[in-house]
SEVOPA-398709 format. One record per atom (N, C-alpha, C, O, CB): atom name; residue number from 1; y, z, x. Coordinates in steps of 0.05 Angstrom, whole numbers, plus 5000, padded with zeros to 4 digits. Glycine has a CB too. Example, Ala and Ser with C-alpha at 12.3 -4.5 7.8 and 13.67 -1.06 7.14 Angstrom:
# residues 2
R   atome   num     py     pz     px
R       N     1   4886   5156   5264
R      CA     1   4910   5156   5246
R       C     1   4934   5156   5264
R       O     1   4934   5169   5285
R      CB     1   4911   5181   5226
R       N     2   4955   5142   5257
R      CA     2   4979   5143   5273
R       C     2   5001   5157   5258
R       O     2   5023   5161   5268
R      CB     2   4988   5114   5282
# end
This chain:
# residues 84
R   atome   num     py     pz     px
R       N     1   4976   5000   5017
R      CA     1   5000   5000   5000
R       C     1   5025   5000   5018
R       O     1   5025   5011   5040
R      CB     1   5000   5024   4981
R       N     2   5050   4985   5005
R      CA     2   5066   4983   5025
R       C     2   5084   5010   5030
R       O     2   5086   5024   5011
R      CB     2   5082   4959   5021
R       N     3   5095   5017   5050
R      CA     3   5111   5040   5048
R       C     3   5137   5047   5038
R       O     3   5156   5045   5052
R      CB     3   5112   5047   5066
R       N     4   5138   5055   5015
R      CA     4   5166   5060   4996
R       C     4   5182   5080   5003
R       O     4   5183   5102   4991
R      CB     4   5161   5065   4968
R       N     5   5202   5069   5030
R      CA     5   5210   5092   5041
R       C     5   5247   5091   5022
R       O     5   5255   5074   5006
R      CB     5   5207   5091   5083
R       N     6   5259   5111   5033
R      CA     6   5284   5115   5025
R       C     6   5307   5075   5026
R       O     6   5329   5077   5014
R      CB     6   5296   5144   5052
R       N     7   5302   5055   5034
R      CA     7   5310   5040   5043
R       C     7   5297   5007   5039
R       O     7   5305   4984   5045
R      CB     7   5309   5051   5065
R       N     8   5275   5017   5025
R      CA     8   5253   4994   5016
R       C     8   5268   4981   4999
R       O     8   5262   4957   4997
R      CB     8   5224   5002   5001
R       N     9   5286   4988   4985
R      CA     9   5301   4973   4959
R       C     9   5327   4951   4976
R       O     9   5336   4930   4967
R      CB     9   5319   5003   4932
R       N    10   5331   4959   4991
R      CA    10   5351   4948   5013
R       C    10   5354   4932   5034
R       O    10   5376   4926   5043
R      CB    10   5358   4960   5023
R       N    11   5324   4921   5046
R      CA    11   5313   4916   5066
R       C    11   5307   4886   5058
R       O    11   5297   4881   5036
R      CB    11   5292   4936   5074
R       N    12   5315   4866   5077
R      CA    12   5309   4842   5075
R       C    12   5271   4830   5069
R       O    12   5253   4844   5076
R      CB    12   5322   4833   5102
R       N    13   5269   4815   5060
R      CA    13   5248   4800   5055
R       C    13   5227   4795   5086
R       O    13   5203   4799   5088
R      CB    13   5261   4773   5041
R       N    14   5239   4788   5098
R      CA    14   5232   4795   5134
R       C    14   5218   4820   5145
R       O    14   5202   4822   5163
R      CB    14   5261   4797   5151
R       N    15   5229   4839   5127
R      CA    15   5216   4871   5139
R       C    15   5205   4877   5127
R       O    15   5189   4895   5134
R      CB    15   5227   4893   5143
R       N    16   5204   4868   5101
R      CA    16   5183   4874   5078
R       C    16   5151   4864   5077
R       O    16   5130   4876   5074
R      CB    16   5196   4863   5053
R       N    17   5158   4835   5079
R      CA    17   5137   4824   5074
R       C    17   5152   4801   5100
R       O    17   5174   4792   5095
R      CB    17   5129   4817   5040
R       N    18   5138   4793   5126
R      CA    18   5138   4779   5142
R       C    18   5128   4751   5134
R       O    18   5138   4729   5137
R      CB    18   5126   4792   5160
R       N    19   5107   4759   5124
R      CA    19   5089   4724   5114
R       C    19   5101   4707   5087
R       O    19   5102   4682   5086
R      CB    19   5050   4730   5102
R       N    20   5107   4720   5073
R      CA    20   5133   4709   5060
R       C    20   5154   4693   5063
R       O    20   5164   4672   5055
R      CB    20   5142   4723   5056
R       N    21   5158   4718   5081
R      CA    21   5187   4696   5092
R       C    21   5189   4677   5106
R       O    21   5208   4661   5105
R      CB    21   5205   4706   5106
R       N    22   5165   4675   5125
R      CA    22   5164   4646   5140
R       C    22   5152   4629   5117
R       O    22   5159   4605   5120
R      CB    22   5144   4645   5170
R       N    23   5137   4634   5097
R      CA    23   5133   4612   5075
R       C    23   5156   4605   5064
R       O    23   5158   4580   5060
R      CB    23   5117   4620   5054
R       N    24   5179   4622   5056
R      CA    24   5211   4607   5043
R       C    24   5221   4599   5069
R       O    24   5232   4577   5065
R      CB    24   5239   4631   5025
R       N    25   5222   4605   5092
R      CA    25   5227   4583   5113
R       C    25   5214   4559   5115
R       O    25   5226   4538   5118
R      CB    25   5223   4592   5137
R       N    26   5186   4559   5112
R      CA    26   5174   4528   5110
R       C    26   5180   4514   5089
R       O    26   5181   4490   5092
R      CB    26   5145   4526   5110
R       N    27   5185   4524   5065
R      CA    27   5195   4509   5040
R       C    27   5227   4495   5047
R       O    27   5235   4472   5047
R      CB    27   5196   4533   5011
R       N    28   5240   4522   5052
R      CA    28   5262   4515   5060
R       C    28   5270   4479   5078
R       O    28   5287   4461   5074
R      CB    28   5265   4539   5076
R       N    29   5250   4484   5094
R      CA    29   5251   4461   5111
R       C    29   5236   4442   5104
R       O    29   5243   4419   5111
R      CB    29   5245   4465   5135
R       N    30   5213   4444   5088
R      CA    30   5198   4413   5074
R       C    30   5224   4400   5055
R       O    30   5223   4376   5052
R      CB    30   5163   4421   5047
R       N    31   5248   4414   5043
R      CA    31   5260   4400   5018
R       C    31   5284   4401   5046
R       O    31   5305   4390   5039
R      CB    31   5264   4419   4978
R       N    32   5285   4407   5065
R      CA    32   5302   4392   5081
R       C    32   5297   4363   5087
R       O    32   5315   4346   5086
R      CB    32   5302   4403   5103
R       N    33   5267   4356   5093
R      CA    33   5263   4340   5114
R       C    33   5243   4320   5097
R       O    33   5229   4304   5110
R      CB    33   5252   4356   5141
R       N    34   5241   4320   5072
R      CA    34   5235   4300   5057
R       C    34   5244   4296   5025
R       O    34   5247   4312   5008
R      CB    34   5210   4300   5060
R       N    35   5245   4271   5024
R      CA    35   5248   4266   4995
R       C    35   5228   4268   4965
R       O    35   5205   4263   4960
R      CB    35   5255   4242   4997
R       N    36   5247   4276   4955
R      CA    36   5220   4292   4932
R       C    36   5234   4266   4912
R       O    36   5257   4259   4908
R      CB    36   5225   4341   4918
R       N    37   5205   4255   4899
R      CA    37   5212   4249   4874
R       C    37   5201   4248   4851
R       O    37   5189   4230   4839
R      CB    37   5218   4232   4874
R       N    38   5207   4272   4844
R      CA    38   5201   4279   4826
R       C    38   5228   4290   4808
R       O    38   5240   4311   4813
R      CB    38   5180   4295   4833
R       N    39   5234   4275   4791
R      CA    39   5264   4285   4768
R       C    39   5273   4311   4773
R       O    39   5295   4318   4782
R      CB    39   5256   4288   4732
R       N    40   5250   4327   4765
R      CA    40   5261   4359   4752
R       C    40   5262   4384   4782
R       O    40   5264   4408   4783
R      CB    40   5230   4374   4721
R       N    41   5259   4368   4797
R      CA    41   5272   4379   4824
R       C    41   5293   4373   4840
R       O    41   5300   4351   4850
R      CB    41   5258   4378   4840
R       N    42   5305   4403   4842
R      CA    42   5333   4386   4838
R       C    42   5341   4411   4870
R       O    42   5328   4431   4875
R      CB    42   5357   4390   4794
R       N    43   5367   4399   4886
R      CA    43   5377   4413   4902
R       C    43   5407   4427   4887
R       O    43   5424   4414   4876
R      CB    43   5378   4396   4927
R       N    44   5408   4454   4891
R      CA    44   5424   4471   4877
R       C    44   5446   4484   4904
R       O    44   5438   4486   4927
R      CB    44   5402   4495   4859
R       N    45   5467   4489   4897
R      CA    45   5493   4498   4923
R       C    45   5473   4524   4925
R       O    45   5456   4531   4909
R      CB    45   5537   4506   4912
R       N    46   5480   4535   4951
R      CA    46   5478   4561   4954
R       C    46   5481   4571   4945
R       O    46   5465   4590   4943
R      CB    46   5483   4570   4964
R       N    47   5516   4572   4923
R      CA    47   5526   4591   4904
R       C    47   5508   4602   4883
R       O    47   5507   4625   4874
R      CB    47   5549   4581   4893
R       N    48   5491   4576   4874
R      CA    48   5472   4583   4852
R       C    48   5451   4601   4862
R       O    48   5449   4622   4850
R      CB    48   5460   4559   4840
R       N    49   5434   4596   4883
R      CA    49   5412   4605   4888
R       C    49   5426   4633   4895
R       O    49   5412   4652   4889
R      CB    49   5395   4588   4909
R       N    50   5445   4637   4903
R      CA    50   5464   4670   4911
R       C    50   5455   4690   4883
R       O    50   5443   4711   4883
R      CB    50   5512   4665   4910
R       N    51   5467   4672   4855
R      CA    51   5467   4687   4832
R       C    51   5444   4700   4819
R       O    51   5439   4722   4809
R      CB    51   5477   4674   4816
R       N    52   5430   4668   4826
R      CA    52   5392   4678   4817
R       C    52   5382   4704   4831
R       O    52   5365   4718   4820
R      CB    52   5364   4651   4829
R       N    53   5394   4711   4861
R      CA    53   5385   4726   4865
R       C    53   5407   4756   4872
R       O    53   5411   4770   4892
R      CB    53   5369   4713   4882
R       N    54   5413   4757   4852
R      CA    54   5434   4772   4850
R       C    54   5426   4794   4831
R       O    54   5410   4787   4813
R      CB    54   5457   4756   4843
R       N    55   5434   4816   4830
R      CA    55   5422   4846   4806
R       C    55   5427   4837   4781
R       O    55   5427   4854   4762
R      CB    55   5441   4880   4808
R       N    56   5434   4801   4774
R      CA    56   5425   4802   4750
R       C    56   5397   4795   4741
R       O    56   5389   4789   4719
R      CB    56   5439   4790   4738
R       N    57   5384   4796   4763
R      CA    57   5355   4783   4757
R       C    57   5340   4816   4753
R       O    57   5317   4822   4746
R      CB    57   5339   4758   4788
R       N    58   5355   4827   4758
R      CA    58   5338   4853   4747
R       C    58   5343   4860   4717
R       O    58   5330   4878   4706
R      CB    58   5345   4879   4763
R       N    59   5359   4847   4706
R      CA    59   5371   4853   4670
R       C    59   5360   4829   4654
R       O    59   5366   4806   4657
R      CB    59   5412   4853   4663
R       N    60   5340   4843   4633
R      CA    60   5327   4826   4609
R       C    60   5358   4831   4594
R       O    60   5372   4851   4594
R      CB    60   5291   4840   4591
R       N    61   5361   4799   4579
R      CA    61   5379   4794   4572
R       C    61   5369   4781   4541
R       O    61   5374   4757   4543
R      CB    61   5393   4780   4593
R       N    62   5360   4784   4518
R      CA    62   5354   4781   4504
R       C    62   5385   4775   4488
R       O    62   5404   4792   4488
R      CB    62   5336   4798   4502
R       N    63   5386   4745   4472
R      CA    63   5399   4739   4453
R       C    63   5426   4730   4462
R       O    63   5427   4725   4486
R      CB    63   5399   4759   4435
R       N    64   5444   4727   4450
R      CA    64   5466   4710   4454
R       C    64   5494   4727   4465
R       O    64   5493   4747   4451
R      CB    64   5471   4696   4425
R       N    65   5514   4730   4481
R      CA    65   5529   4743   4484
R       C    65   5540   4760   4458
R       O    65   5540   4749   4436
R      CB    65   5543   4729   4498
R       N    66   5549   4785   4462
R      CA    66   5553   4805   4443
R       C    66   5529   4809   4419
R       O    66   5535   4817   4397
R      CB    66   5579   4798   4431
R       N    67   5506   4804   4424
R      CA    67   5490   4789   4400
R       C    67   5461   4809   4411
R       O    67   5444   4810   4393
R      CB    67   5487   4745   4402
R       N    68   5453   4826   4439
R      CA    68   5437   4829   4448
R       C    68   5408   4840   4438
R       O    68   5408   4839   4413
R      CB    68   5448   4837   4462
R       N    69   5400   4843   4442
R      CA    69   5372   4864   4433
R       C    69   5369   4894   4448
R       O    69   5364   4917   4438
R      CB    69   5341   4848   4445
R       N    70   5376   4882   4481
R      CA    70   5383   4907   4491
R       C    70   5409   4916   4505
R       O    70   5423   4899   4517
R      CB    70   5365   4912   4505
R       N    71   5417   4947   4504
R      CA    71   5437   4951   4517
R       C    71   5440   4938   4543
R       O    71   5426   4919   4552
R      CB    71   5439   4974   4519
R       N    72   5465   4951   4556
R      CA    72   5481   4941   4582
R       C    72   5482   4919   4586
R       O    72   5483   4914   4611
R      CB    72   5473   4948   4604
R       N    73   5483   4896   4570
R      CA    73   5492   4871   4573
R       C    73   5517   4863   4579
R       O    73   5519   4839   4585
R      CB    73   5488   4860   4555
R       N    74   5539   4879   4579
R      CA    74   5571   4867   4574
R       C    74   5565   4858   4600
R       O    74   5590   4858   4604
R      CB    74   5602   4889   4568
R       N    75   5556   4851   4622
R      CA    75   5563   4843   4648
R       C    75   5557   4808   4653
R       O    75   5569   4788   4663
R      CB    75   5545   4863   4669
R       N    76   5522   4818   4636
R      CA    76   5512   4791   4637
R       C    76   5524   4768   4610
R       O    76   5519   4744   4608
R      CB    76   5479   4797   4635
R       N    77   5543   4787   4592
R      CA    77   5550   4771   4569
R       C    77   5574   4759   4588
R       O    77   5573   4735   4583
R      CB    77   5558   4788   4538
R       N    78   5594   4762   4605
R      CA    78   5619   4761   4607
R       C    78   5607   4736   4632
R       O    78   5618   4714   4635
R      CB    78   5640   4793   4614
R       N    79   5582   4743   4648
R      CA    79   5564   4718   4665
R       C    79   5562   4692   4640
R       O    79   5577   4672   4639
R      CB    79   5523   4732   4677
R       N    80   5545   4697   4626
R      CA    80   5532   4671   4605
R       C    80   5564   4666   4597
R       O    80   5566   4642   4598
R      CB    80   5504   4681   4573
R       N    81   5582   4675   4592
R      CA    81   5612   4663   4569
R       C    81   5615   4648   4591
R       O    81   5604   4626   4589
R      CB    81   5645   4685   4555
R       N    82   5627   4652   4614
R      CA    82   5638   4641   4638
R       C    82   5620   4613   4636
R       O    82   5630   4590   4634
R      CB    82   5634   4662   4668
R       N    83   5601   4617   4638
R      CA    83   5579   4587   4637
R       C    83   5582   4562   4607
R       O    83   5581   4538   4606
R      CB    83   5539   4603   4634
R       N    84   5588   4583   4588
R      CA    84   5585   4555   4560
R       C    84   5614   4547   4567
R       O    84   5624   4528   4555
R      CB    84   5580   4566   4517
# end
């Protein structure tokens, strides 16, 4: 089991899990270094891939802004308005 020390929540993908990360490095570099064609793959700015992985991927967001199922949404509602 891995060790869940004071800092595990904080710690890059590198210190966590080593084999991982050289797998999103090899991906990283196959959609560098060839052409994909396939439609529904698509190359996205950094900015996006920033957000996906950003503490809103920790909030189930059920239903439409102001509209939710569950609390603490005002953050992710004021994210989704900014988007329509």
């Amino acid at each position: 089991m891995t060790d869940l020390g004071p800092d595990y929540f904080t710690k890059p993908v590198g210190e966590v899990d080593p084999e991982i990360a050289q797998l999103l490095r090899d991906e990283t570099r196959r959609q560098e270094t060839t052409l994909e064609m396939i439609a529904s793959e698509n190359f996205v700015p950094q900015a996006v891939m920033d957000c996906q992985g950003s503490t809103l991927t920790n909030k189930y967001a059920e239903g439409l802004p102001g509209k939710r199922y569950y609390g603490g949404c005002e953050f992710v509602d004021e994210v989704e308005t900014l988007a329509i």
